[in-house]
C-alpha positions as CSV (number, residue, x, y, z in Angstrom):
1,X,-30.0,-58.5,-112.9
2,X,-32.3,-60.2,-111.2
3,X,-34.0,-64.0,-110.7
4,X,-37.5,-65.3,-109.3
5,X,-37.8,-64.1,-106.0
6,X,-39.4,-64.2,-102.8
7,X,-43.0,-62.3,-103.7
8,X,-45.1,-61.9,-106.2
9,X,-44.4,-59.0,-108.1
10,X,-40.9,-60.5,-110.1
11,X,-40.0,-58.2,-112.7
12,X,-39.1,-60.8,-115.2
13,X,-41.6,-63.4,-115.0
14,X,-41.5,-67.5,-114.6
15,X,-41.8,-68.4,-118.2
16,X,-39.5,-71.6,-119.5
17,X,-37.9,-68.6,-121.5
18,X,-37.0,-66.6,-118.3
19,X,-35.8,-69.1,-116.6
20,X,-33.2,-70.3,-119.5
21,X,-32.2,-67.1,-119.7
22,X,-31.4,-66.6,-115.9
23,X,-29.0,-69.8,-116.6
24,X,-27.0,-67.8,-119.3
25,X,-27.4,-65.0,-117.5
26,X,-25.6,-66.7,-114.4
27,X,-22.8,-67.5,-116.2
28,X,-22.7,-64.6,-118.4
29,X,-22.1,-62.3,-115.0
30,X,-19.9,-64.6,-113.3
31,X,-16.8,-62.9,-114.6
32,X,-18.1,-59.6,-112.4
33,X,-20.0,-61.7,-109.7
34,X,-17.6,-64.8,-108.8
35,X,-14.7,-62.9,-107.7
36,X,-16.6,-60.7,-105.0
37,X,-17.8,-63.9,-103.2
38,X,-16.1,-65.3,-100.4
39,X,-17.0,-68.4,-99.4
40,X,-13.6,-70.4,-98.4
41,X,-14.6,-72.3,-94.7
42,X,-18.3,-72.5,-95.3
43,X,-19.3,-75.6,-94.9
44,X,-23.3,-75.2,-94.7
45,X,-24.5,-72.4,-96.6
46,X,-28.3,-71.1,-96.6
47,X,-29.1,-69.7,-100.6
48,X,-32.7,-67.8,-100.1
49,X,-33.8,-67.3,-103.8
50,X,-32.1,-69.8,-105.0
51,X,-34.5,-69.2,-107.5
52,X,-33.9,-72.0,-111.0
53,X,-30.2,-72.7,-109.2
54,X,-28.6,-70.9,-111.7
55,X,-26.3,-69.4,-109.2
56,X,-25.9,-72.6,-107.1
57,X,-24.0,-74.5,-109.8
58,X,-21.1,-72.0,-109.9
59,X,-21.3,-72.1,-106.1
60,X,-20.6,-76.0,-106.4
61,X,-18.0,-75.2,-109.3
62,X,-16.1,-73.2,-106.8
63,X,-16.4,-74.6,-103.8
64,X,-17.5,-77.9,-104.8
65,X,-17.7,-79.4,-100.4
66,X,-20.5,-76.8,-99.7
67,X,-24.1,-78.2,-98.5
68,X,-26.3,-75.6,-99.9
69,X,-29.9,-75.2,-98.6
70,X,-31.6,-73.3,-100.9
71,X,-35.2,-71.4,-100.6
72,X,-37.4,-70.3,-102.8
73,X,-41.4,-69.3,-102.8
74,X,-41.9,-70.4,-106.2
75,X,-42.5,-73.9,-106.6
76,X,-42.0,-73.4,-110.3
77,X,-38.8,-72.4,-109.8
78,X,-37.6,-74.7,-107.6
79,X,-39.2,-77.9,-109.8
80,X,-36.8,-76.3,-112.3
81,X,-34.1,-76.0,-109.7
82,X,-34.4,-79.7,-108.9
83,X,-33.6,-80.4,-113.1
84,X,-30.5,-78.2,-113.3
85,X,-28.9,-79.2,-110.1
86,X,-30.8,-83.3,-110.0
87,X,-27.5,-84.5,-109.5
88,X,-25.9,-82.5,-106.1
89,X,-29.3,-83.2,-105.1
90,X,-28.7,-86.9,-105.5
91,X,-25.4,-87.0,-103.9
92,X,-26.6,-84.1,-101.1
93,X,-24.7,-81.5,-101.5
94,X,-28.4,-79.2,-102.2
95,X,-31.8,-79.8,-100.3
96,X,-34.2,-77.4,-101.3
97,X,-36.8,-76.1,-99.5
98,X,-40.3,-73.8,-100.4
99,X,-41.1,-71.1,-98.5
100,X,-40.4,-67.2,-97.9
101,X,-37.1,-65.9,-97.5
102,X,-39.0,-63.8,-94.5
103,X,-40.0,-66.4,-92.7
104,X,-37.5,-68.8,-93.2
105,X,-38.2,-72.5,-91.6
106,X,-34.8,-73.4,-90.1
107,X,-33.1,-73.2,-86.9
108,X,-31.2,-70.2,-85.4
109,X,-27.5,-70.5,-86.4
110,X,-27.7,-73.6,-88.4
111,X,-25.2,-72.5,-91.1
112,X,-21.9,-71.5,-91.6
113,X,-22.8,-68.6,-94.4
114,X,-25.4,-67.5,-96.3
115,X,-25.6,-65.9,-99.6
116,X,-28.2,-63.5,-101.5
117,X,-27.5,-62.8,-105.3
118,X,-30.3,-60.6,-106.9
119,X,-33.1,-61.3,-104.4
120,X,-33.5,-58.0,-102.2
121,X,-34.6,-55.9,-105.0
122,X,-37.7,-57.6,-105.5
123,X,-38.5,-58.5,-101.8
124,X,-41.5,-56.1,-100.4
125,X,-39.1,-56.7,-96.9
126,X,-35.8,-57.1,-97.5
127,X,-35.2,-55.8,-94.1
128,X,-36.8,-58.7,-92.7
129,X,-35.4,-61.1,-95.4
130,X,-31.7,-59.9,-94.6
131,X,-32.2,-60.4,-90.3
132,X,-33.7,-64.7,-91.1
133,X,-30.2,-64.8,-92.5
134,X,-28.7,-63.5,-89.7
135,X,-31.1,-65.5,-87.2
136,X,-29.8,-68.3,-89.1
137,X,-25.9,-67.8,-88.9
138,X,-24.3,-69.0,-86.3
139,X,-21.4,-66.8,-84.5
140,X,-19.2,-66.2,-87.4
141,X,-20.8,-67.0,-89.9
142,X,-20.8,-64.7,-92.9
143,X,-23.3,-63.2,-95.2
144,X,-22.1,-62.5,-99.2
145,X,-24.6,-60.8,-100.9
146,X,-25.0,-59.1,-104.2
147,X,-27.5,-56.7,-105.5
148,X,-28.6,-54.2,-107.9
149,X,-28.1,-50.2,-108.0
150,X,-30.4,-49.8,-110.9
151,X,-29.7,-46.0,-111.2
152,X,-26.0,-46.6,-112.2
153,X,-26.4,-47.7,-115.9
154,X,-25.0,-45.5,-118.4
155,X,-25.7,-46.0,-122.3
156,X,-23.6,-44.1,-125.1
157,X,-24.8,-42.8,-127.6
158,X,-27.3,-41.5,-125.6
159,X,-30.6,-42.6,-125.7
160,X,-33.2,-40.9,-124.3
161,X,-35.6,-43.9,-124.9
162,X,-33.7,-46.6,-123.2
163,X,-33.1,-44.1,-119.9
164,X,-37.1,-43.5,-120.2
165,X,-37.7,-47.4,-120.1
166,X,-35.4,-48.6,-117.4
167,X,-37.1,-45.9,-115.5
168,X,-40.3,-47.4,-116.4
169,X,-39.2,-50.7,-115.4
170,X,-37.7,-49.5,-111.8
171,X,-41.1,-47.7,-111.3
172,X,-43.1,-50.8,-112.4
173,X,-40.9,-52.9,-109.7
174,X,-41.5,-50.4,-107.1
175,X,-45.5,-50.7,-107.9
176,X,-44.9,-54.7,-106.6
177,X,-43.1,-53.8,-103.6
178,X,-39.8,-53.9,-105.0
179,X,-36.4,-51.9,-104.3
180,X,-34.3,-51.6,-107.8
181,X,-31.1,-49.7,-105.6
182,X,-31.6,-51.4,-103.0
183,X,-27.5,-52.0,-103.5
184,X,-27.0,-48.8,-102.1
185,X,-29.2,-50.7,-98.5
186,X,-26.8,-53.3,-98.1
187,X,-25.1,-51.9,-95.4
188,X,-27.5,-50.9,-93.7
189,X,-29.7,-53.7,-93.9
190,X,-27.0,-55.8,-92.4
191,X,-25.7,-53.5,-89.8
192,X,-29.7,-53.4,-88.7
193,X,-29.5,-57.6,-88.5
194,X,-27.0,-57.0,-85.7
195,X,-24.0,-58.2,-88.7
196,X,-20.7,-56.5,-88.6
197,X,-19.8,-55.0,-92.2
198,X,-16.7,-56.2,-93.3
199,X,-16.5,-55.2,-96.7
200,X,-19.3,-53.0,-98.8
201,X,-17.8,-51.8,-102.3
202,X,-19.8,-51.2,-106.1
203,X,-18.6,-52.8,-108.1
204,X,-18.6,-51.7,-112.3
205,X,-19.4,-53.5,-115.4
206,X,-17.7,-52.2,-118.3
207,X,-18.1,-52.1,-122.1
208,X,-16.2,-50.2,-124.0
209,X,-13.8,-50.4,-127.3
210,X,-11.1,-51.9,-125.7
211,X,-13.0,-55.2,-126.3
212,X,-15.8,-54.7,-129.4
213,X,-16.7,-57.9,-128.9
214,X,-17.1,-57.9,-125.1
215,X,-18.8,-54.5,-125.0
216,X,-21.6,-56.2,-127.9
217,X,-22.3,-59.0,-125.8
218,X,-22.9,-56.6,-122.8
219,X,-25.2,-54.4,-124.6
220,X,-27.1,-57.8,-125.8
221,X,-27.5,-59.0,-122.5
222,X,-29.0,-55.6,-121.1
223,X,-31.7,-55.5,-123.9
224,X,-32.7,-59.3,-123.3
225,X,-33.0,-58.2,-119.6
226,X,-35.2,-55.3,-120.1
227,X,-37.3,-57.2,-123.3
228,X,-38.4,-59.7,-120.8
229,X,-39.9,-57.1,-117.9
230,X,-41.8,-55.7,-120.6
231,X,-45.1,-58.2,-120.1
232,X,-45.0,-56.9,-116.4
233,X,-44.4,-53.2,-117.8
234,X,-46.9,-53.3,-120.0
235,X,-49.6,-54.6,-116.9
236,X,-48.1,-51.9,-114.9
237,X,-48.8,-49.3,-117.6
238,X,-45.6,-47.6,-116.4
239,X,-44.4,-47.8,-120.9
240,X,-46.5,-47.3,-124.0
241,X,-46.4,-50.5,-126.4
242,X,-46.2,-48.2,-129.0
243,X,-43.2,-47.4,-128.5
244,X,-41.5,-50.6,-128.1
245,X,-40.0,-50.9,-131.5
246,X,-38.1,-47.6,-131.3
247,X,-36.8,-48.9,-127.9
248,X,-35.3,-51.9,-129.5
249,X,-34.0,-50.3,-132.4
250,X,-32.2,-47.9,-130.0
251,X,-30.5,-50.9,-128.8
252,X,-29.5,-52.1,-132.2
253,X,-28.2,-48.3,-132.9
254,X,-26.0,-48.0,-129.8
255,X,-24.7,-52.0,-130.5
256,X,-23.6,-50.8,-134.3
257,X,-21.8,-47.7,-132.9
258,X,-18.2,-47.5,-133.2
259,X,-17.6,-45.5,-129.7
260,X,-20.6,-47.1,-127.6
261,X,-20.1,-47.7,-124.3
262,X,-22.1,-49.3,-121.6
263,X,-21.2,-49.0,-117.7
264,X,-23.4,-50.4,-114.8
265,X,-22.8,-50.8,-110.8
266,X,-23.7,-53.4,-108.8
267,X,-22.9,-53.6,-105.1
268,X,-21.8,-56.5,-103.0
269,X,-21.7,-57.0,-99.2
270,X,-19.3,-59.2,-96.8
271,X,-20.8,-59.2,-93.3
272,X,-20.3,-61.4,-90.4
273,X,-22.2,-62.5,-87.1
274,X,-20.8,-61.5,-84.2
């Protein structure tokens, strides 16, 4: 579930395609996402990755008082960034800065919170990205993150084919330096930033036949996600071409089946500076 990151090696790409489909994808997820994310008192918040600032306008739709500073490496993506949010950047609620989320260029404890949304797993150091957030909190300030656990997704009917590409595409993000459980780090990673865990819990995505509809849409968005990694699979070499079209009719199978069912687990963090 991720966006354009902080390295080079983004699973997904920086085509105008990919980053229209991180907007829907944003809002698509928010119904899982949103409700995690605890923002209420944060005034100033640091966004690393903010990536096309898909996430940053249901930040604003929530809390619409926050001043966001929001990071990215890509200048691509933030000139896209600066389209989709042009007008909380003209009244100032967003500033947005390039640069690595590693080496961040703003002052120790200059915000109130900070939050990570599908960042760390492509991040060669997400150990180091995770401590410039905490060099940047100030005491009290809290850290929301969410983040992949790649190994959790579960297709019926079963399909040996789509198993055998999201492997591929986990060991094609590993090849660039990537983590795709890196969900299952979150603790860790924080509690090694000198943060106090507050709250570390998966969290599942469900589709099953108590909403047909629901559990189509689900399986949709999972095939959209893993058809646009497959450029960067196929330079990785980790998938055959060949086999593409049996992968996507899999898909179409499993979407047509009465009893499918799709489940995933993402994680999400609350953590606090001391």
């Amino acid at each position: 579930m991720p966006r354009p990151n902080d390295g080079s090696g983004y699973i997904h790409g920086y085509s105008d395609a990919e980053a229209e489909r991180l907007l829907e994808q944003a809002e698509f997820l928010a119904r899982w996402v949103m409700p995690g994310v605890d923002l209420d008192g944060v005034e100033r918040l640091l966004e690393p990755g903010v990536g096309v600032g898909a996430e940053t306008r249901l930040l604003l739709r929530r809390w619409p008082s926050l001043r966001i500073v929001g990071v990215d490496v890509s200048e691509d993506s933030l000139a896209r960034a600066r389209r989709v949010l042009d007008g909380d950047v003209a009244r100032g609620a967003v500033s947005l800065v390039r640069a690595s989320a590693a080496a961040l260029p703003l002052d120790d404890a200059a915000f109130d919170g900070a939050f990570v949304c599908w960042l760390l797993e492509h991040v060669p150091d997400a150990a180091r990205v995770v401590a410039e957030c905490a060099r940047c909190l100030r005491p009290g300030g809290r850290l929301s993150a969410t983040e992949v656990y790649n190994t959790s997704l579960y297709v019926e009917p079963r399909r040996p084919i789509i198993d055998r590409y999201f492997a591929a595409v986990g060991e094609a993000q590993r090849a660039s330096g990537g983590h795709p459980e890196i969900g299952a780090r979150l603790g860790e990673l924080a509690a090694r930033a000198g943060l106090r865990v507050e709250r570390l819990r998966f969290v599942p995505v469900l589709g099953d036949g108590r909403d047909p509809d629901g559990r189509a849409a689900l399986i949709r968005y999972f095939r959209e996600l893993l058809r646009s990694a497959a450029p960067q699979v196929r330079a990785a070499g980790t998938f055959p071409d060949a086999d593409l079209p049996e992968l996507w009719a899999a898909f179409a199978d499993v979407e047509r089946a009465p009893d499918a069912l799709l489940c995933y687990t993402f994680a999400q963090l609350d953590a606090r500076k001391p």
